[in-house]
C-alpha positions in Angstrom: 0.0 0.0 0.0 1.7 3.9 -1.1 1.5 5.9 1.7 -1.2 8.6 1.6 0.5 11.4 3.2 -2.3 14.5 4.5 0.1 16.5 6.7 0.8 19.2 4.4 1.3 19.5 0.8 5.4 20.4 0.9 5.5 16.2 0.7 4.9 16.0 -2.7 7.7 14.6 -5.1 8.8 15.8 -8.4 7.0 14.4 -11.2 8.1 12.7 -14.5 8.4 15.9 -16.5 9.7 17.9 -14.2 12.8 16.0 -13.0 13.9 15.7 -17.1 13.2 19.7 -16.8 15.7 19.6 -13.8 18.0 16.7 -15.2 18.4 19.1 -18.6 18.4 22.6 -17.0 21.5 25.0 -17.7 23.0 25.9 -14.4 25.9 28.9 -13.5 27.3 30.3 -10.2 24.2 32.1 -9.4 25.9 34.2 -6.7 27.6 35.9 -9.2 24.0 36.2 -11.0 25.3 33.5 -14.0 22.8 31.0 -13.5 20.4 31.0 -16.5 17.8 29.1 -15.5 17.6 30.9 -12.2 17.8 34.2 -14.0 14.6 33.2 -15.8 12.8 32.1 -13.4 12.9 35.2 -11.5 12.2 37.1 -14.6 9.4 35.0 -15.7 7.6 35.2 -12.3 8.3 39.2 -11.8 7.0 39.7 -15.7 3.5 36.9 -14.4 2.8 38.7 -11.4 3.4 42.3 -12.5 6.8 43.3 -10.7 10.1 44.6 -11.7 12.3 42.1 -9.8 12.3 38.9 -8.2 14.4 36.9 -6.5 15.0 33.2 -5.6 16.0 31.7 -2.6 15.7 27.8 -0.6 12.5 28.6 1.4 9.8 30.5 1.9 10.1 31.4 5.5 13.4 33.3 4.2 11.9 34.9 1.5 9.3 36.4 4.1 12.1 37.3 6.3 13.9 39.0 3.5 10.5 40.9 2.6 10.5 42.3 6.0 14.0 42.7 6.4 13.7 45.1 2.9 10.7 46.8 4.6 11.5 47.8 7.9 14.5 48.9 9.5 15.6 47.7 13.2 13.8 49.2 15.5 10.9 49.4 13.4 7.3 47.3 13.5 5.0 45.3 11.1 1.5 44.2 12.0 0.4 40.7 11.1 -1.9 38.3 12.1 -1.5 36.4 15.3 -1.6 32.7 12.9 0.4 34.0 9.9 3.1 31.8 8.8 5.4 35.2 9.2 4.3 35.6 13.0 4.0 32.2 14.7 5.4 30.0 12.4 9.5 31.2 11.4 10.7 30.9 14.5 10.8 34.7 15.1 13.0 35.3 12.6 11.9 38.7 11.7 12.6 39.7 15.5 15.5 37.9 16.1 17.5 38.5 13.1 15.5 41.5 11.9 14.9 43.5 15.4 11.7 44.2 13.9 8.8 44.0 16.3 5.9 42.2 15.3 2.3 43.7 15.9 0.0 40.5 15.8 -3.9 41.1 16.4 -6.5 38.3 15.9 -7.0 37.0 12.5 -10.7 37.2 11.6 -13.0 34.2 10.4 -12.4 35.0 6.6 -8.6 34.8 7.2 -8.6 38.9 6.8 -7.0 41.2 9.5 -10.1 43.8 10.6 -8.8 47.3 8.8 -10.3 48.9 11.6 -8.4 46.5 14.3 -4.9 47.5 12.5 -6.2 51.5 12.3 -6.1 51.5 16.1 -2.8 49.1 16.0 -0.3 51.8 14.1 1.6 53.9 16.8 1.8 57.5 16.4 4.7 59.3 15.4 6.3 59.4 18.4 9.9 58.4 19.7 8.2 55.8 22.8 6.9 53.8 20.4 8.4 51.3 17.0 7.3 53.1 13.6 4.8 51.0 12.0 6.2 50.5 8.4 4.3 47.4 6.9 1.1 45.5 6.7 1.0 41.7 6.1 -1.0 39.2 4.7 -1.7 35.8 4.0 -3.2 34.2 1.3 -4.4 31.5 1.4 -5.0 32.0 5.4 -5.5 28.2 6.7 -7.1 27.4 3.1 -9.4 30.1 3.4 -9.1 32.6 0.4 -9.0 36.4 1.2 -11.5 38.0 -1.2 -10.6 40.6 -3.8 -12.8 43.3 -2.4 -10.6 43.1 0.7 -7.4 43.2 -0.8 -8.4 46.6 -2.9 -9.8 48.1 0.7 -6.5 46.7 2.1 -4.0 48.2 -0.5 -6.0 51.9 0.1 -6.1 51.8 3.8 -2.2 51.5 3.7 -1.4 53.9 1.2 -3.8 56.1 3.1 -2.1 55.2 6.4 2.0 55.4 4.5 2.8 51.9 5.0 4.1 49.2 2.5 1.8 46.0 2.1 3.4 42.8 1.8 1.8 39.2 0.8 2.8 36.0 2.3 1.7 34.2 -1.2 2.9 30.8 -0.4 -0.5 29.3 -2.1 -0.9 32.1 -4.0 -1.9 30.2 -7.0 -4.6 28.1 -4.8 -6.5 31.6 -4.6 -6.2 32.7 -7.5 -7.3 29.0 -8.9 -9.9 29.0 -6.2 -11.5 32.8 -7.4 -11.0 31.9 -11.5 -8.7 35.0 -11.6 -5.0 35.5 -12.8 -2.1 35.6 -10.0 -1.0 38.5 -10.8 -4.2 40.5 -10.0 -3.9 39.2 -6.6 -0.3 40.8 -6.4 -0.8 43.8 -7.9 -2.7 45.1 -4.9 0.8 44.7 -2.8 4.3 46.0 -2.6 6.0 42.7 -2.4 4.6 38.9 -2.7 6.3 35.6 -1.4 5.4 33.0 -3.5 6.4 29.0 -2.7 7.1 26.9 -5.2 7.7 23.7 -2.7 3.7 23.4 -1.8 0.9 22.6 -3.8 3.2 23.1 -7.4 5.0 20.4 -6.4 8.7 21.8 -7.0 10.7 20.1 -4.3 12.7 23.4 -3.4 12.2 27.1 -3.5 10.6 30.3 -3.3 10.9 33.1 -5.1 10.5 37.0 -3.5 8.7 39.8 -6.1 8.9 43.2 -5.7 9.8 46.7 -6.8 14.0 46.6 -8.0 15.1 48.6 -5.3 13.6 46.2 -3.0 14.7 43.1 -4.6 18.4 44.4 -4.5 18.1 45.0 -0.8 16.7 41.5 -0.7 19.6 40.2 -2.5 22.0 41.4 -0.2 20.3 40.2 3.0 19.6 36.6 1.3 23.8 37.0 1.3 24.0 37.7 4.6 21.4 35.0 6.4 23.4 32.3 4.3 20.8 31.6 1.4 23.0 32.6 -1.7 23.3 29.3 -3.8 25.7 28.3 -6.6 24.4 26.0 -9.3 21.1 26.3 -8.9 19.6 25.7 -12.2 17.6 22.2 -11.8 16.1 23.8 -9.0 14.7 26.5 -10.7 13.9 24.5 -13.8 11.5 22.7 -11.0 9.8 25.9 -10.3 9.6 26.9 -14.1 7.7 23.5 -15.0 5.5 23.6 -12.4 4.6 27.4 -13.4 4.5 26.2 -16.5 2.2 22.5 -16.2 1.1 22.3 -12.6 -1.1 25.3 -11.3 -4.3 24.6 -13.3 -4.2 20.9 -11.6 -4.9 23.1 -8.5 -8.4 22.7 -8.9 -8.2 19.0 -8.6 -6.7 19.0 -4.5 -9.5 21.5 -4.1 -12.0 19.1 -5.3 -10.8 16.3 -3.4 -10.4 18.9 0.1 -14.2 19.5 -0.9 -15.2 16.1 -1.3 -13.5 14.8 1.9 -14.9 17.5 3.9 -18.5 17.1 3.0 -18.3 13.3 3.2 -16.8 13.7 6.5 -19.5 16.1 7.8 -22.1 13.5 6.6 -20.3 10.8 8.7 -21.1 13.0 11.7 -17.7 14.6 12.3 -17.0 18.5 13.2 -15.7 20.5 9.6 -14.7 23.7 8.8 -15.8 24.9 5.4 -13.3 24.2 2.7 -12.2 26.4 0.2 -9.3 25.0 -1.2 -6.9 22.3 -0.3 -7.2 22.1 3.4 -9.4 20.3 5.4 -10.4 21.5 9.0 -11.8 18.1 11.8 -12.4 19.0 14.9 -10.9 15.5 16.7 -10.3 17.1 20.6 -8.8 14.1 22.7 -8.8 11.4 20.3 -6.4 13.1 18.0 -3.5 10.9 19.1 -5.6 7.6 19.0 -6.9 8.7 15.4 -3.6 9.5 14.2 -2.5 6.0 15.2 -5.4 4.5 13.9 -4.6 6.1 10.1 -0.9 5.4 9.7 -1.9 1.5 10.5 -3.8 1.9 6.8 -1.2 3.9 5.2 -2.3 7.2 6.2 -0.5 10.0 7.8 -1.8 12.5 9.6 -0.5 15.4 12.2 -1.8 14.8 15.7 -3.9 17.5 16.6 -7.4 18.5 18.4 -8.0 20.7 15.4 -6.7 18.1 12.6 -5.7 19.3 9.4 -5.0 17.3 6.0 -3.9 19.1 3.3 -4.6 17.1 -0.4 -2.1 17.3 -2.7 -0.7 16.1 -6.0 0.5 13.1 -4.9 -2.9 12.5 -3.8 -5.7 10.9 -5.4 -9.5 10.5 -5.2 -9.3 7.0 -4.6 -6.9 7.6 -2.2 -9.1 10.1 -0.8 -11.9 8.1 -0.5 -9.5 5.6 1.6 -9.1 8.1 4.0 -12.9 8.9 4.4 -13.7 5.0 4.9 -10.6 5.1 7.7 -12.4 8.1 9.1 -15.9 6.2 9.1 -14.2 2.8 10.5 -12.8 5.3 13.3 -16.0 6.6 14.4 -17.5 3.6 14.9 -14.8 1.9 17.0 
């Protein structure tokens, strides 16, 4: 039995096409910015999602940090969501290497930040407090899609209020799949957009940092300093160019399957959040630990927690899917 793997879609492995794209793919030192196919890549995405520059680097937790790093000076604040990937979830990077201080306030049940909650969050000018320079978002927020309504109120509220607006877009392309719209109208309402190549594309490395030229070349000098400069890096960007190029329409297929797992699930009597895209929310409580057992005894693996979340996938299929609703079912009436 193949192992049917829910935690999180950064588990999927590169497909057929995509390794002869890596195995084939001119390479250079691209430190020295001789790389080709890196070089294209970050000119391809900038030209998709509307930006001068981009550039590449191993994760996305340091292309956020870079974001902020380009943003805000030390000493200086951004507000974020008290779940964003930026906040809780990079080991307080932006703090610890940044000595930029975090404003988190309650992400709402849409995944937006209430305008009105950040309003009363920016500090005046004055020297007591950290100058609030940047707003942050997420998108997806916990597979919920942030509308585009919100994101034109969001980019006028801080040009109104002088700060820059930043995009954690890690599954940007599940939004933008999820609303039928193009990527890049999603990122032209910010100043910079983090997009992750890793998750639900199915590259097995990278993300790639988009933003005004000015910004990008501060970027590139930080990406220096906190160690993520890379040499021959071509067959990794190749990755990110195929799955640009072959795997973001297939997006709609995880969030069929999420959708289908969480209303079958719901039927069976269990606890689920409304699914948008490619994550499903269960509310398991104390039998989280049991349940997880349960599933990776029939192939299935699943993170342990009250509030259980399997993310489809790629690597994923309805059958498989449909596996993991019988286990669920089996479960329940143990």
């Amino acid at each position: 039995m193949s192992v049917i793997d829910l935690r999180s879609d950064t588990v999927t492995q590169p497909t057929p096409g995509m390794r002869d794209a890596m195995a084939s793919a001119p390479s250079g030192d691209d430190v020295y910015g001789e790389d080709p196919s890196v070089n294209l890549l970050e000119a391809e995405l900038a030209q998709r999602l509307g930006f001068a520059a981009a550039l590449f680097v191993p994760t996305g937790t340091m292309s956020n940090l870079l974001a902020l790093m380009a943003h805000c000076e030390r000493g200086e604040e951004y507000i974020v969501g008290q779940q964003a990937h930026t906040y809780k979830y990079e080991g307080g990077g932006a703090a610890v290497l940044g000595s930029i201080q975090p404003q988190p306030l309650e992400v709402q049940a849409d995944g937006s930040l209430d305008l009105a909650q950040v309003a009363e969050a920016i500090k005046p000018d004055d020297f007591h407090f950290a100058r609030t320079r940047l707003l942050a978002l997420e998108n997806t927020m916990q597979g919920k899609v942030l509308p585009m309504s919100y994101l034109a109120a969001a980019r006028a509220f801080t040009r109104e209020h002088g700060l820059a607006l930043h995009l954690d877009g890690a599954r940007l392309y599940n939004a933008a799949v999820k609303l039928g719209v193009e990527a890049r109208e999603i990122a032209g309402h910010f100043d910079s957009v983090s997009v992750c190549l890793s998750k639900g594309l199915g590259a097995p490395v990278g993300s790639v940092l988009c933003g005004a030229s000015a910004l990008i070349a501060r970027a590139r000098r930080l990406r220096k300093m906190v160690g993520g400069g890379m040499r021959q890096a071509g067959s990794l960007a190749a990755a990110g160019l195929y799955a640009l190029d072959h795997q973001v329409a297939r997006l709609a297929d995880d969030h069929a399957n999420a959708q289908w797992l969480g209303d079958e699930l719901r039927r069976a009597g269990y606890s689920v959040e409304p699914v948008q895209t490619n994550m499903v929310y269960v509310q398991i409580g104390e039998q989280a630990q049991a349940l997880k057992a349960f599933a990776q005894a029939r192939g299935i693996k699943l993170s342990a927690a009250p509030r259980l979340r399997m993310v489809t996938h790629l690597d994923v299929s309805r059958a498989q899917i449909e596996h993991v609703l019988a286990t669920f079912v089996e479960f329940s009436r143990k």
